[in-house]
C-alpha positions as CSV (number, residue, x, y, z in Angstrom):
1,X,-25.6,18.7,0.0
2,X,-24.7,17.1,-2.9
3,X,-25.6,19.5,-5.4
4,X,-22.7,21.7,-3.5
5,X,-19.8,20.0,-5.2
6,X,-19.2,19.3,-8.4
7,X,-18.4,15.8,-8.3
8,X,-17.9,12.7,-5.5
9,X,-14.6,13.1,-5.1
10,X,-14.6,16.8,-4.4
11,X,-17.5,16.2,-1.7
12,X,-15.1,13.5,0.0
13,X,-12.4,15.2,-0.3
14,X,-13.2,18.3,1.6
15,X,-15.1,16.2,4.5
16,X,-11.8,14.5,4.6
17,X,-9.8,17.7,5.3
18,X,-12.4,19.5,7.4
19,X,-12.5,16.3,9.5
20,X,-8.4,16.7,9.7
21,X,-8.8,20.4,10.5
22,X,-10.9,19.4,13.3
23,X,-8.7,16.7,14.9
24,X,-5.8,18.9,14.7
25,X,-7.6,21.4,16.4
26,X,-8.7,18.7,19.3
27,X,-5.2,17.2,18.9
28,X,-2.8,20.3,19.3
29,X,-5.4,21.7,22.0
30,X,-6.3,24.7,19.8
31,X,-3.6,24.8,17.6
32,X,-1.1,26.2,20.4
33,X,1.1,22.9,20.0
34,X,1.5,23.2,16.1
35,X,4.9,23.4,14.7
36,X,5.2,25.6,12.0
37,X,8.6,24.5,10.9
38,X,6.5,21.7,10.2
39,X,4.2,23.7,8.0
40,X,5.4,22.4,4.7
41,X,4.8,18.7,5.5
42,X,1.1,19.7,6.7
43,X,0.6,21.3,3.0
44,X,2.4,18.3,1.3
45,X,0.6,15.8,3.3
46,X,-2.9,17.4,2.3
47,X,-2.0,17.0,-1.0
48,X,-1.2,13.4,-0.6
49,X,-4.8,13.3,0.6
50,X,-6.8,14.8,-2.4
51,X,-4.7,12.6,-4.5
52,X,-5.2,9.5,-3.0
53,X,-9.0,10.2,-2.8
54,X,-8.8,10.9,-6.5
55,X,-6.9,7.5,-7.7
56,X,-8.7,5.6,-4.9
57,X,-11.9,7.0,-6.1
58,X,-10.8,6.1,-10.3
59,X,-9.9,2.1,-8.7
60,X,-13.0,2.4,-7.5
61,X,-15.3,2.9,-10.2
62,X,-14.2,-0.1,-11.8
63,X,-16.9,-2.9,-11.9
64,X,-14.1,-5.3,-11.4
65,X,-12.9,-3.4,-7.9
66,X,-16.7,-2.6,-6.8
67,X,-17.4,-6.3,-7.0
68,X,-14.3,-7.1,-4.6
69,X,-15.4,-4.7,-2.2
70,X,-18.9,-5.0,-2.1
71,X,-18.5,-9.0,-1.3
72,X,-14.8,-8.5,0.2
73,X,-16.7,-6.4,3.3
74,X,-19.5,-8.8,3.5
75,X,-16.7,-11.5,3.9
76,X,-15.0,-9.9,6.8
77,X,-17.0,-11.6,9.4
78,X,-14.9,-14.7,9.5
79,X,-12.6,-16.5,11.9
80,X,-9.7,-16.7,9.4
81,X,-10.1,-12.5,8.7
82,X,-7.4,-11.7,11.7
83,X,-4.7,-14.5,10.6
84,X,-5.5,-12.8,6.9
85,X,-5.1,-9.6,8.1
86,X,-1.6,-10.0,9.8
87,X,0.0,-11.7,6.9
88,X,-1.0,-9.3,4.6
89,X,-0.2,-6.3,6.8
90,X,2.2,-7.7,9.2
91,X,4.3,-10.3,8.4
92,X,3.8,-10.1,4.3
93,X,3.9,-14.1,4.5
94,X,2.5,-14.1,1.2
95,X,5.9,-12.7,0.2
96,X,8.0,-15.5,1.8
97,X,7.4,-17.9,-0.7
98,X,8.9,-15.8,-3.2
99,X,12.2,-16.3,-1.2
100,X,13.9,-14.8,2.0
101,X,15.7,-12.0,0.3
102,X,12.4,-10.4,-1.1
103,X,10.5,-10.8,1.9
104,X,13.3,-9.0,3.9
105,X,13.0,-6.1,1.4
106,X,9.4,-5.9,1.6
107,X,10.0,-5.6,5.2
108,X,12.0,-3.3,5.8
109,X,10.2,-1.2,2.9
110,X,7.1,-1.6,4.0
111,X,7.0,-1.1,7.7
112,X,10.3,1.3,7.2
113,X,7.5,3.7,5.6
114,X,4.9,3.2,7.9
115,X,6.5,3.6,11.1
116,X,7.8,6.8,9.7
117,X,4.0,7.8,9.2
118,X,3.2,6.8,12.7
119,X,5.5,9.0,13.7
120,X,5.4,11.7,11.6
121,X,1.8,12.8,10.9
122,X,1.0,13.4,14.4
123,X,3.9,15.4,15.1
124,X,2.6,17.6,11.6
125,X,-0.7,18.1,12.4
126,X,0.6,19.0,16.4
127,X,-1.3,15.3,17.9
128,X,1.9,14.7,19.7
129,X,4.3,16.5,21.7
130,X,6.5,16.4,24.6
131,X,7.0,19.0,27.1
132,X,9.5,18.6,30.4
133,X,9.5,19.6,33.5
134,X,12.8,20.1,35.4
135,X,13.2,16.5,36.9
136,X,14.9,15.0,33.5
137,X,11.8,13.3,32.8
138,X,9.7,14.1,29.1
139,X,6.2,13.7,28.7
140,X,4.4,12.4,26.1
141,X,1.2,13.9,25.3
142,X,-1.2,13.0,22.9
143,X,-4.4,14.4,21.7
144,X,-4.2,16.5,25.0
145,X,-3.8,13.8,27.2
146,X,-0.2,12.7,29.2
147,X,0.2,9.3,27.9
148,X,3.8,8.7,29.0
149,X,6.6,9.6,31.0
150,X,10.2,8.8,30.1
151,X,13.0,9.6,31.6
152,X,15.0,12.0,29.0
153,X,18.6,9.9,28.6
154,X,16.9,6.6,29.2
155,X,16.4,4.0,26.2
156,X,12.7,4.6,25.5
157,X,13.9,8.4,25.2
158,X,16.6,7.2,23.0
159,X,14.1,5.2,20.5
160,X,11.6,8.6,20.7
161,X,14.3,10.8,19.6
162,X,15.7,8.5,16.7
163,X,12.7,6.7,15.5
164,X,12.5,8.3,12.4
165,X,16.9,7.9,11.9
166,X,16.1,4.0,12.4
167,X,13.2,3.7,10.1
168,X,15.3,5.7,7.6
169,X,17.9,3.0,7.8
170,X,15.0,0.4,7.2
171,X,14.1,2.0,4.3
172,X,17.7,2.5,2.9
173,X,18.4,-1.1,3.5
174,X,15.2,-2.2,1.5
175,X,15.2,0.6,-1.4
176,X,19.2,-1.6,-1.8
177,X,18.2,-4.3,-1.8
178,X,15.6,-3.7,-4.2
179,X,17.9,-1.6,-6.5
180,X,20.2,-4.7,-6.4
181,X,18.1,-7.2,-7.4
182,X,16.6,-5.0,-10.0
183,X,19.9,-4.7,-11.5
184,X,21.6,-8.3,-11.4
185,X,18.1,-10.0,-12.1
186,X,18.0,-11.0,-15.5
187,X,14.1,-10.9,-15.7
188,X,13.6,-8.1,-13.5
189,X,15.9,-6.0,-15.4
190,X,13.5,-6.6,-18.7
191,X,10.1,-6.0,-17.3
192,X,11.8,-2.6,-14.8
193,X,11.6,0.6,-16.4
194,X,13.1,3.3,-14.9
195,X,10.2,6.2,-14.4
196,X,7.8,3.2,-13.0
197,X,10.5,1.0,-10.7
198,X,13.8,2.7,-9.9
199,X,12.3,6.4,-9.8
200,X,10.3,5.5,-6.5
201,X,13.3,3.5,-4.9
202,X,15.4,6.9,-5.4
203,X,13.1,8.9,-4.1
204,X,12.8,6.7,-0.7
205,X,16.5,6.7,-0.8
206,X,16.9,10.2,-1.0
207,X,14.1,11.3,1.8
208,X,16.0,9.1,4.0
209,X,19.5,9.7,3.4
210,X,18.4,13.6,3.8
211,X,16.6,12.9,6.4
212,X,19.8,11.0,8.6
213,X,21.9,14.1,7.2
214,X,19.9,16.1,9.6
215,X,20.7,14.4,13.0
216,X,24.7,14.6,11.6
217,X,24.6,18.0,11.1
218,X,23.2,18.3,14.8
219,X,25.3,15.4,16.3
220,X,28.7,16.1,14.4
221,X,28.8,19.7,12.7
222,X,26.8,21.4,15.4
223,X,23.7,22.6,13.5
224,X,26.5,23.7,10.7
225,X,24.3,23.4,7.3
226,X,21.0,22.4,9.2
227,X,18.6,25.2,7.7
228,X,20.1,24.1,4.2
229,X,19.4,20.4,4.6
230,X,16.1,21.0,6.4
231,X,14.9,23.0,2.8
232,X,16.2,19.9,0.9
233,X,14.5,17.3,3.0
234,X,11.0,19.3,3.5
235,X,11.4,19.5,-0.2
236,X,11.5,15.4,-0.7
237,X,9.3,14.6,1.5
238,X,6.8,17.1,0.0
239,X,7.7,15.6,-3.8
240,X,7.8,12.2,-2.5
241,X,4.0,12.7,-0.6
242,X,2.2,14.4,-3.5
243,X,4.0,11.6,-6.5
244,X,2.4,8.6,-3.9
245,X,-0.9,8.2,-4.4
246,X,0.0,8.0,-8.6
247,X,3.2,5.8,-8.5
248,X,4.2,2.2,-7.7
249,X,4.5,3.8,-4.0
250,X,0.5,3.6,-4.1
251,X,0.2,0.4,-3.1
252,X,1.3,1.1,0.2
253,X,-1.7,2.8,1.4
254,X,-3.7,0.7,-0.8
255,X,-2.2,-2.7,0.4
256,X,-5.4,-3.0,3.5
257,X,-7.8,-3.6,0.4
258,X,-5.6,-6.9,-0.6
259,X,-7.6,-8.3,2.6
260,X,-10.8,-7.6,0.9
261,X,-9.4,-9.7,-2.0
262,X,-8.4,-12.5,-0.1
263,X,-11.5,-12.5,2.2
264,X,-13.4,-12.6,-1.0
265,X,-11.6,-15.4,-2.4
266,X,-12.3,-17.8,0.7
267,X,-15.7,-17.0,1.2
268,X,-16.3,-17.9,-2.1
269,X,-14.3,-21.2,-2.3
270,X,-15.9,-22.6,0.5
271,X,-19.2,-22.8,-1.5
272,X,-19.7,-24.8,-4.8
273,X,-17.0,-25.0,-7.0
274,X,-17.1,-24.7,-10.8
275,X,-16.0,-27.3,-12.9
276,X,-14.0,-26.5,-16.2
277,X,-16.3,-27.3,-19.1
278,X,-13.5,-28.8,-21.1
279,X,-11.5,-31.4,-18.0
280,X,-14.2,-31.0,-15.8
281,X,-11.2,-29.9,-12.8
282,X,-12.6,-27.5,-10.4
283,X,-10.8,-24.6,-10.3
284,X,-13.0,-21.7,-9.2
285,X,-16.0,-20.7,-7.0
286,X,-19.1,-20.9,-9.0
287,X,-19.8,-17.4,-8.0
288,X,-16.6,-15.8,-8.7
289,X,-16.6,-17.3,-12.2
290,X,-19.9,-15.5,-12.6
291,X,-18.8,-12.4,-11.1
292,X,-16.1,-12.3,-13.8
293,X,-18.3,-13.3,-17.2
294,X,-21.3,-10.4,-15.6
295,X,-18.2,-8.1,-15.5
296,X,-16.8,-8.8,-18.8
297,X,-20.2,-8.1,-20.2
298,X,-20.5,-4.6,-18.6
299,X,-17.4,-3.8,-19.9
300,X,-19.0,-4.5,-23.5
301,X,-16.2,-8.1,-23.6
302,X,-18.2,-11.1,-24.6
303,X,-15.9,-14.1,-24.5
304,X,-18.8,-17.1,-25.5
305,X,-17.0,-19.5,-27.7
306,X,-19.4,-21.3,-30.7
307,X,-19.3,-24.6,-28.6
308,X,-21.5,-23.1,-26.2
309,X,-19.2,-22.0,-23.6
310,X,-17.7,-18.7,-21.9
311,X,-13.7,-18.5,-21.9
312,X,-13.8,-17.9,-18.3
313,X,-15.6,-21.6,-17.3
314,X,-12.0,-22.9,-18.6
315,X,-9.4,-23.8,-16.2
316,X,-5.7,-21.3,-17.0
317,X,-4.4,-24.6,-18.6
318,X,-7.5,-25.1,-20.9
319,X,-7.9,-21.5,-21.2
320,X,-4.5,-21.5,-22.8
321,X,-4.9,-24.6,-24.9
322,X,-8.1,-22.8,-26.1
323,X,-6.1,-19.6,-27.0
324,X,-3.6,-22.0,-29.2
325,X,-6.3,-24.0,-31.1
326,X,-8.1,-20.7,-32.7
327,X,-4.3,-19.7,-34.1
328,X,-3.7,-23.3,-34.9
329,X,-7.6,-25.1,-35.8
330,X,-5.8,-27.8,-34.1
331,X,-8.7,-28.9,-30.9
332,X,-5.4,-28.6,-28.5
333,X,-7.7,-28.3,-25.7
334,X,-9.6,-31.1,-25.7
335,X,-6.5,-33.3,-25.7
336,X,-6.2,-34.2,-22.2
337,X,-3.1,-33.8,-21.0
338,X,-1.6,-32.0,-18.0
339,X,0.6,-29.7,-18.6
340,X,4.0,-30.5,-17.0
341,X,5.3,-27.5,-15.3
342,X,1.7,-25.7,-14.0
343,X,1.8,-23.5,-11.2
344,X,-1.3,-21.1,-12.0
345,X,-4.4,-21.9,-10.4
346,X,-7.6,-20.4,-10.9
């Protein structure tokens, strides 16, 4: 099987789109439910897929992000995986300490993207629809099966019809508030470059402002400039899909493996700790400071210093005071003082 495709990625990529074929074809009960005003987004979402596969698959080869994964997964089994999982995924906690306005940003970002995915990959790939009968009342159907009925002016009706107008105002309220601190921050403004950090933030703004233009033209100019603005929208969103998987928007899809990371961490700090060869502190997990020396050396890096010692059995604030004393020949690390304003660990 193997020798049919010229490479892994190729072979996982067209399991991955046979396998979608398949459940569209389940889903949309033989493709008789699939929109094909909709058609674009399938194409653009497929897309998407092959390049995700590809940068997920180029992350992957890296000794670094195989050794996270490998232990990360091993890890999983542990009480403190849920809590880890919803503060990561759910409630970006993580992200609080940097301060209420980011975390509101993330947010709305964040699950303002991926409650528009919810809803609109099944609707492109035909896994949900709604049909009525002639008592006012929709039903839901999914995969083939009635999951709901709601009645068609009611509320839940009303948060069907405009999920996607409220995410898009989720997503316009984070992509501001992220353009705004981008611009007034001092620091922010000299690390930001435009093709890297505002480029994705104007692309989000732009699929959702087109995007609420649509449900005007309906509500308020009676379909009036509605096939134009569908063309410009599809035409985002299709942009927007295929530039995800190789922009800062990556990390959205790849945020689940930060989990992995953190599972990885804990595991390994509850076991023996390593103690910095110059202060003797513990900083790290024995085994994740070998983890990092056995991947330096594959990568062809050898940091052994001539006192006997690898860089990475230093603590950061020894590490640093190392760094200084081979510019200066002053021993600065051995002196042993704390520095006063420390805040990395590890």
């Amino acid at each position: 099987m193997d020798r049919a495709f010229a490479s892994k990625f190729a072979k996982s990529v067209f399991l991955t789109v046979c396998g979608l074929i398949v459940l569209m074809y389940i889903g949309s009960r033989f493709f008789t439910h699939l929109d094909l005003a909709l058609y674009g987004y399938m194409v653009g979402t497929v897309v998407f897929i092959c390049g995700f596969f590809y940068r997920f698959l180029a992350w992957f080869d890296r000794p670094p992000t195989k050794v996270i994964l490998r232990k990360g997964l091993r890890a999983l089994v542990r009480k403190s995986t849920p809590q880890t999982a919803a503060e990561h995924l759910v409630t970006y906690r993580f992200i609080w300490n940097r301060g209420w306005y980011r975390w509101t940003q993330h947010v709305l970002l964040g699950w303002g993207c991926i409650l528009s995915a919810f809803v609109t990959f099944p609707l492109v790939f035909g896994w949900m629809y709604f049909t009525m009968a002639e008592n006012g009342y929709y039903t839901v159907v999914f995969f083939g099966i009635d999951l709901m009925r709601i009645q068609a002016d009611g509320l839940l009706g009303f948060l069907f019809y405009n999920a996607l107008n409220l995410t898009a105002l989720m997503v316009i309220g984070g992509a501001c508030m992220a353009l705004y601190r981008r611009l007034k921050n001092m620091q922010a403004r000299a690390e930001q470059s435009f093709a890297y950090d505002y480029l994705p933030l104007y692309m989000l703004l732009f699929v959702s402002i087109t995007g609420l233009a649509l449900t005007f033209c309906n509500v308020f100019l009676h379909g009036w400039g509605h096939p134009v603005i569908t063309l410009i929208h599809q035409w985002s969103v299709i942009v927007t899909l295929i530039y995800l998987p190789f922009g800062k928007l990556a990390h959205i899809p790849f945020r689940p493996m930060s989990v992995l990371a953190r599972s990885y961490r804990e595991h390994n700090g509850e076991k023996r700790m390593k103690a910095c060869k110059v202060c003797d502190s513990l900083f790290v997990s024995e085994e994740q400071s070998g983890d990092v020396v056995a991947v330096l050396k594959q990568n062809g890096i050898e940091f052994k210093m001539d006192e006997g010692f690898h860089l990475a059995e230093l603590c950061m604030p020894c590490r640093r005071k190392y760094r200084m004393s081979r510019f200066t020949g002053i021993p600065t690390h051995e002196i042993r003082v704390k520095e006063a304003n420390q805040n990395a660990k590890g």
